[in-house]
VOPAGU-2260 file (C-alpha; in pm, 1 decimal, decimal comma):
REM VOPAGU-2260
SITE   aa  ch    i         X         Y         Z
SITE  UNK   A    0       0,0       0,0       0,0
SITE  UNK   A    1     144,6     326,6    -105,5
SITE  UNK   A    2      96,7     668,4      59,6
SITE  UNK   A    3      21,8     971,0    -168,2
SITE  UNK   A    4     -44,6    1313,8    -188,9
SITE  UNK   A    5    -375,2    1430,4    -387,2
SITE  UNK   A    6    -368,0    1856,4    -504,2
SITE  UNK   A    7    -678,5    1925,7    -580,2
SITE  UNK   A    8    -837,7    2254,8    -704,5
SITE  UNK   A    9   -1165,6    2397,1    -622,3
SITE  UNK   A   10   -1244,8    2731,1    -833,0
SITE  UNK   A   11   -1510,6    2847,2    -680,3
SITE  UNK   A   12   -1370,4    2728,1    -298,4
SITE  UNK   A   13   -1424,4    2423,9    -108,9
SITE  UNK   A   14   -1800,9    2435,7      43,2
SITE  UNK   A   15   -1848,0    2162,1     297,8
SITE  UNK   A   16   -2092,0    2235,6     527,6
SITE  UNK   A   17   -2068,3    2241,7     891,6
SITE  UNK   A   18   -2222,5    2003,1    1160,4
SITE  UNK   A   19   -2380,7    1650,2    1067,6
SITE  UNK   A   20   -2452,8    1755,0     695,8
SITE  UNK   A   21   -2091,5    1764,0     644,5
SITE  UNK   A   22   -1947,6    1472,3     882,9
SITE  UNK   A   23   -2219,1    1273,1     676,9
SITE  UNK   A   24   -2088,8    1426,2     349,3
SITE  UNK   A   25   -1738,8    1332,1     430,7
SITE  UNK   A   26   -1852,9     955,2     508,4
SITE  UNK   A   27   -2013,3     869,2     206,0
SITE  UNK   A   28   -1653,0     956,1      76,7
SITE  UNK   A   29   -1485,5     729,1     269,9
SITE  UNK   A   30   -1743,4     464,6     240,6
SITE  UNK   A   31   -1712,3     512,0    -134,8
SITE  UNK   A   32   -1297,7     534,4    -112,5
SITE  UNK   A   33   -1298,4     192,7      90,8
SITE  UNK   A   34   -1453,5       9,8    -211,5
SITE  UNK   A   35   -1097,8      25,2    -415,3
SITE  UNK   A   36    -869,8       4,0     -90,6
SITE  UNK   A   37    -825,6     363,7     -76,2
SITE  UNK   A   38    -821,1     524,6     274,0
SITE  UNK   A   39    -858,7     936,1     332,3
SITE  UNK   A   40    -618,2     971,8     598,1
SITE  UNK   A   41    -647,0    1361,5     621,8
SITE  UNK   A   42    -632,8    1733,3     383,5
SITE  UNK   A   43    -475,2    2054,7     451,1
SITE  UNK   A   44    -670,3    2318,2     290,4
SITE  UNK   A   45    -538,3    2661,7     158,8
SITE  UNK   A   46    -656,4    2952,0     336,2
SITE  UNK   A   47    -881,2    3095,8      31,1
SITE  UNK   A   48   -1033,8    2739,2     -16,2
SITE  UNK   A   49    -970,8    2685,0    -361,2
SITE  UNK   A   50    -675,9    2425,3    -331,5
SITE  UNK   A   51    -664,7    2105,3     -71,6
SITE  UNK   A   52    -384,0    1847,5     -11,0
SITE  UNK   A   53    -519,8    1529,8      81,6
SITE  UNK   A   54    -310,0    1241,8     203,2
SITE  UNK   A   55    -393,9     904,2     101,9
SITE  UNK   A   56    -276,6     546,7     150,4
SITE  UNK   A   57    -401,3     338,6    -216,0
SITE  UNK   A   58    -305,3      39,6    -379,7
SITE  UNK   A   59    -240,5     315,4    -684,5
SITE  UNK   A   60    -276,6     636,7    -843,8
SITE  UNK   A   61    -512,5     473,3   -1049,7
SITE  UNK   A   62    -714,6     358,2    -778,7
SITE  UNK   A   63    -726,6     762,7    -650,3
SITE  UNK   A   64    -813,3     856,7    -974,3
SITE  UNK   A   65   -1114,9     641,1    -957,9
SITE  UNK   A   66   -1248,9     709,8    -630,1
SITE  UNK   A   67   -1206,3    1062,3    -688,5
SITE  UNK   A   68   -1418,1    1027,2   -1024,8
SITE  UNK   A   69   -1695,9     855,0    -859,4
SITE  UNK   A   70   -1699,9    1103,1    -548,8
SITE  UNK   A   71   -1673,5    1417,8    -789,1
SITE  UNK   A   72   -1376,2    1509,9    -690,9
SITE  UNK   A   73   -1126,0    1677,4    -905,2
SITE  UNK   A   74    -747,7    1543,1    -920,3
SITE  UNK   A   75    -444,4    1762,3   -1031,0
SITE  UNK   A   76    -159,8    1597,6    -930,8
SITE  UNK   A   77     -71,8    1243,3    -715,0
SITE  UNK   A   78     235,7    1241,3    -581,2
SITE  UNK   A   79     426,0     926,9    -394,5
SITE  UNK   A   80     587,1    1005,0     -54,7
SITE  UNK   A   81     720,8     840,0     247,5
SITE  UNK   A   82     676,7     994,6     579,3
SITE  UNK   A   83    1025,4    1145,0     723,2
SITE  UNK   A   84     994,8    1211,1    1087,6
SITE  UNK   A   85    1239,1    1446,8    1194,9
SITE  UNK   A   86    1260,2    1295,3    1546,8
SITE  UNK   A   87    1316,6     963,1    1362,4
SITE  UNK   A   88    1075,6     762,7    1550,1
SITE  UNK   A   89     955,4     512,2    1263,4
């Protein structure tokens, strides 16, 4: 299982709503994503909402691309990294 970056680009801003609407909306997405072995694991999102990076562990970029298709989610770049803790503690 790989770990990945997803940029993402939102042109008229990220909109998910707060409270239950958007804890559900954020579950169907990982419900979906769990379908092709692809696990959210969290996103940092720019301060004008417009771009997120989301961090992903997936059998493939392929597999991303997919979930993110089916969830209506766009996909700019995937990128392959490895964590490097500067404490070194894994």
């Amino acid at each position: 299982m790989g770990r990945y970056i997803v940029e993402r680009t939102f042109p008229d801003g990220l909109d998910i709503p707060a409270g239950a609407e958007g804890a559900d909306l954020c579950l169907a997405i990982v419900d979906r994503n769990s379908d092709d072995s692809v696990t959210w694991l969290e996103s940092y999102v720019r301060d004008d909402r417009k771009k997120t990076f989301c961090v992903y562990d997936a059998p493939s970029p392929e597999a991303i691309r997919k979930t993110a298709a089916r969830n209506d989610l766009p996909v700019d770049r995937i990128t392959a990294v490895r964590v490097l803790d500067p404490y070194f503690q894994h």
